[in-house]
N, C-alpha and C positions, 0 to 999 in steps of 0.2 A: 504494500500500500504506500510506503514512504520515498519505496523507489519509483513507483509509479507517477507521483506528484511533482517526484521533483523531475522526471525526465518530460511530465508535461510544462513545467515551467521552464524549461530549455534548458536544464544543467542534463550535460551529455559527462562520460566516463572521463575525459580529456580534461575536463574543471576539476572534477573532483581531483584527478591525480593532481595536477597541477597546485592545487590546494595543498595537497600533503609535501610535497617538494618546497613550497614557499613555507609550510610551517617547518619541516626541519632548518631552512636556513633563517627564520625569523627565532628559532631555538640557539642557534650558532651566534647573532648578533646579541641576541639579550645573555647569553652565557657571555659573550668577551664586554659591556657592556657592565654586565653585574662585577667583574673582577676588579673593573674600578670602582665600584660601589664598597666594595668590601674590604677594600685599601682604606676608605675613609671612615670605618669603623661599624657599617648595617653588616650583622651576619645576615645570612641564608638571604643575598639578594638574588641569588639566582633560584629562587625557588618560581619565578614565573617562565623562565627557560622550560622549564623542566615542563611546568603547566603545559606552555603553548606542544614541548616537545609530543604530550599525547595525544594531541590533534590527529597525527601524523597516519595513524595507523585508522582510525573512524576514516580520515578524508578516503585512505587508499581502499579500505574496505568497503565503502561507498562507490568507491573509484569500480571495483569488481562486479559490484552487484549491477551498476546502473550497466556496465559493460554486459553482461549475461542477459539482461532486460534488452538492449539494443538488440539484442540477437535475434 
């Protein structure tokens, strides 16, 4: 049902991947980003790295299904 909606609203397999490829490298930038955070004394600033990082694997799993569904 969820794949269904969303391949009528136009997100085709190619968005979703493309989603999961920009959240691992928005994972990369907030991880070298949080190192200088934690130079200036906040621990755990890379705890939104991490967040954004499980994006990665919904977008691509998404990625799969809407792909099976195009079929």
């Amino acid at each position: 049902m969820i794949v269904k909606k969303l391949h009528e609203s136009g997100i085709r397999s190619e968005h979703a991947y493309a989603a999961g490829f920009i959240s691992i490298g928005l994972t990369v930038v907030s991880w070298s980003a949080s190192l200088r955070v934690e130079k200036k004394g906040e621990e755990r600033a890379d705890r939104w790295g991490i967040f954004v990082g499980e994006w990665a694997p919904t977008f691509f799993a998404l990625g799969l299904a809407l792909a099976n569904y195009e079929k």
